[in-house]
C-alpha positions as CSV (number, residue, x, y, z in Angstrom):
1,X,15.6,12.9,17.1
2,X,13.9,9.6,16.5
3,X,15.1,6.9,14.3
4,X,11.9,7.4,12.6
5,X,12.5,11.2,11.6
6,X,13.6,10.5,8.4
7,X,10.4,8.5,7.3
8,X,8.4,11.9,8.1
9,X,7.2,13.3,5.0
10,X,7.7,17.0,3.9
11,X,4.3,17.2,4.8
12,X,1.1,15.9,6.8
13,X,-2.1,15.3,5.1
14,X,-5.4,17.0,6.4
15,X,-8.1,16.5,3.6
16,X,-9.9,20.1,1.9
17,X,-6.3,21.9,2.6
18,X,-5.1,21.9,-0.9
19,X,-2.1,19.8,-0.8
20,X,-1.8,16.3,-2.6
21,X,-3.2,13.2,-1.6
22,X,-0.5,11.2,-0.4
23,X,-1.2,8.3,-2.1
24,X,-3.9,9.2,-5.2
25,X,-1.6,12.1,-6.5
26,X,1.2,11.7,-8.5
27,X,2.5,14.8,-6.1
28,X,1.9,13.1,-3.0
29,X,4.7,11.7,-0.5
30,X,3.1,8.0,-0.8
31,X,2.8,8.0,-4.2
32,X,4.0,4.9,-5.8
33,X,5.3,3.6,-2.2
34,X,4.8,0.3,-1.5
35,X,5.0,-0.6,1.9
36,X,5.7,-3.9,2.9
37,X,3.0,-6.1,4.6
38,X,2.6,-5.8,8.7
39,X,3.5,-8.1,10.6
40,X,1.2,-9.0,13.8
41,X,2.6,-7.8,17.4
42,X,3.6,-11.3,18.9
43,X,2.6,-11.7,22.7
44,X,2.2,-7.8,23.3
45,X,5.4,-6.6,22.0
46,X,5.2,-3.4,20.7
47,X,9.1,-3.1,20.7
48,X,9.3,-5.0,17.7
49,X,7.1,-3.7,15.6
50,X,8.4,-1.3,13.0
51,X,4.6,0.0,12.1
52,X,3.4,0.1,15.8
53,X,7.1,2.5,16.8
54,X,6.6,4.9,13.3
55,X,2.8,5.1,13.8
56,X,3.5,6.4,17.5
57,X,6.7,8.5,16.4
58,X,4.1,9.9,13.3
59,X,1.4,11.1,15.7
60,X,3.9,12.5,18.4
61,X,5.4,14.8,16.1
62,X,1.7,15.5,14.4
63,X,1.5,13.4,11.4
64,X,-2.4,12.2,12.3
65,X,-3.3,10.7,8.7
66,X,0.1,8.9,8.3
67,X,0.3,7.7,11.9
68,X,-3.6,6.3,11.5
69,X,-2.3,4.3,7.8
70,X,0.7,3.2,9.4
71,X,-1.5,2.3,12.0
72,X,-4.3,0.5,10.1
73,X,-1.5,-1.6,8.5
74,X,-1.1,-3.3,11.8
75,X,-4.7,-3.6,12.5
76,X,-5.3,-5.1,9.5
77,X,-2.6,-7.5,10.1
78,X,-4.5,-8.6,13.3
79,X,-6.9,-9.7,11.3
80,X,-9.2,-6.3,13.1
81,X,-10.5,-8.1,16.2
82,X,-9.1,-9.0,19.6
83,X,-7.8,-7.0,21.6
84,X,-4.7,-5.6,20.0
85,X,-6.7,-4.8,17.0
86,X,-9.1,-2.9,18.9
87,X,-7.1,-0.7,20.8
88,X,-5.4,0.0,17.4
89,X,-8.6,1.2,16.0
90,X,-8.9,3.3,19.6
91,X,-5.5,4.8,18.2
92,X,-6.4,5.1,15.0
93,X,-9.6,6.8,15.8
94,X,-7.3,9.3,18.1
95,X,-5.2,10.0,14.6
96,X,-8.5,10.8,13.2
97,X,-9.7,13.1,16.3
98,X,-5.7,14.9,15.3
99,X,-6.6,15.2,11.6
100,X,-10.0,16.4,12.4
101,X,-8.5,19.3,14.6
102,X,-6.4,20.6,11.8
103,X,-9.7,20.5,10.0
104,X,-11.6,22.8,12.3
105,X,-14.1,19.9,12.6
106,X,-14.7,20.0,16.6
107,X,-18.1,17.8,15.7
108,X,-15.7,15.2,14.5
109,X,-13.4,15.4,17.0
110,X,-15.7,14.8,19.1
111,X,-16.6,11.6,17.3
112,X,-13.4,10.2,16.9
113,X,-12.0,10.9,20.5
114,X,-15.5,9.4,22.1
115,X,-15.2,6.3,20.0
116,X,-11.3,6.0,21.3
117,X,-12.5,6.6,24.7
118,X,-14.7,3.8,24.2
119,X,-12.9,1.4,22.8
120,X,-10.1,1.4,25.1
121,X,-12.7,1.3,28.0
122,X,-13.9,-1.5,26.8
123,X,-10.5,-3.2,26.3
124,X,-9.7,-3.2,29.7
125,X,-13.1,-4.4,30.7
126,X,-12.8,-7.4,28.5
127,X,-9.3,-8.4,29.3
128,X,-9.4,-6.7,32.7
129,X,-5.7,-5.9,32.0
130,X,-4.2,-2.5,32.9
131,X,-1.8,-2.0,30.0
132,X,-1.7,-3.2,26.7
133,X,1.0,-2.8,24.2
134,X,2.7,-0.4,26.8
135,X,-0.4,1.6,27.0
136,X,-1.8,1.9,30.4
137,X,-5.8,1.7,28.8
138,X,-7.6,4.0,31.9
139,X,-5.3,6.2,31.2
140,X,-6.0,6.4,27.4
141,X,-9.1,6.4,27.9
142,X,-9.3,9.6,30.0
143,X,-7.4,11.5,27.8
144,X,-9.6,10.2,24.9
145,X,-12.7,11.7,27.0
146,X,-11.4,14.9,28.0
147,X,-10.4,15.3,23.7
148,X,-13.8,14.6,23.6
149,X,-15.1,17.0,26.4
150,X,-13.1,19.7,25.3
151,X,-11.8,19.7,21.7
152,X,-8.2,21.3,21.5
153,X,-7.8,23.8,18.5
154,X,-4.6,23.5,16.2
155,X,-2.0,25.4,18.1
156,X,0.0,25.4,14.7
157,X,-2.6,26.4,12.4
158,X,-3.7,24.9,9.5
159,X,-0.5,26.3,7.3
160,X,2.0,26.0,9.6
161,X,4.8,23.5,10.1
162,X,3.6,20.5,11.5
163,X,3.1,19.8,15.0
164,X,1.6,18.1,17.5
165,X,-2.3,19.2,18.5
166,X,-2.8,17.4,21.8
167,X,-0.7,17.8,24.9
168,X,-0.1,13.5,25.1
169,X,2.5,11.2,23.6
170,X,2.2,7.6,22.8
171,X,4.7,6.5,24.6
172,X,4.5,2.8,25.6
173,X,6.1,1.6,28.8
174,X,8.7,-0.9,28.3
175,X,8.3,-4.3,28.5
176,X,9.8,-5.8,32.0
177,X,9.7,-9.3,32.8
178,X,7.6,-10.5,35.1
């Protein structure tokens, strides 16, 4: 168990399946919830940031449209641009390839995972760093592409208890002192 287990809500969104809007529904688990602002990852560490840690525990256990919000927080925070705030979009755009899976919409998957392929491509050829945020970016990349290549169906179903649709975790490599 994560220390982020008990922010999951009862339920993960996935647009056209009948359950509240998170937010827009008086029904939904975010409504009324104000979350506090993001703070910006300071010189590449992920460990401290609270939205970067739940938006990784929220798509590991297969909560795509609550890890991408938690997520966008962040990016938004960076001000979206540079480097941290693109391969947060790359991330986001993976939550999107997850919620797109539970859709049934392999043409969007496709999208998404091709446009997180891309951008963390193109991270590591602008900064020609290996990792960022603990995220080794060829490596993100790849498995971006093969999403893309071969879209996974939802293992779970579309009614089931929620769980993970892609056989990858976010899980950063810790920081070490160089």
């Amino acid at each position: 168990m994560s220390d982020h287990d008990s922010a999951f809500p009862p339920y993960t969104y996935v647009p056209g399946l009948g359950r509240p809007h998170p937010v827009s529904s008086p029904l939904g688990h975010s409504h009324g919830v104000v979350h506090p602002p993001a703070e910006p990852i300071r010189g590449g560490d992920w460990s401290e940031s609270r939205d970067f840690k739940l938006g990784s525990a929220l798509f590991n256990a297969g909560y795509y449209w609550e890890a991408h919000e938690a997520w966008e927080r962040l990016w938004h925070a960076h001000g979206r641009e540079g480097p941290i705030a693109d391969l947060l979009k790359a991330l986001i755009k993976l939550a999107a390839a997850g919620v797109k899976v539970r859709q049934g919409q392999l043409a969007g998957v496709v999208v998404h995972a091709r446009r997180a392929a891309d951008l963390f491509q193109a991270i590591q050829n602008q900064t020609q760093e290996q990792m960022l945020l603990g995220l080794n970016l060829a490596r993100f990349a790849e498995l971006a592409r093969s999403i893309a290549d071969e879209p996974p169906l939802d293992p779970v179903g579309r009614d089931a208890v929620v769980g993970p649709v892609f056989s990858f975790r976010i899980a950063p490599e810790p920081i070490t002192p160089s």
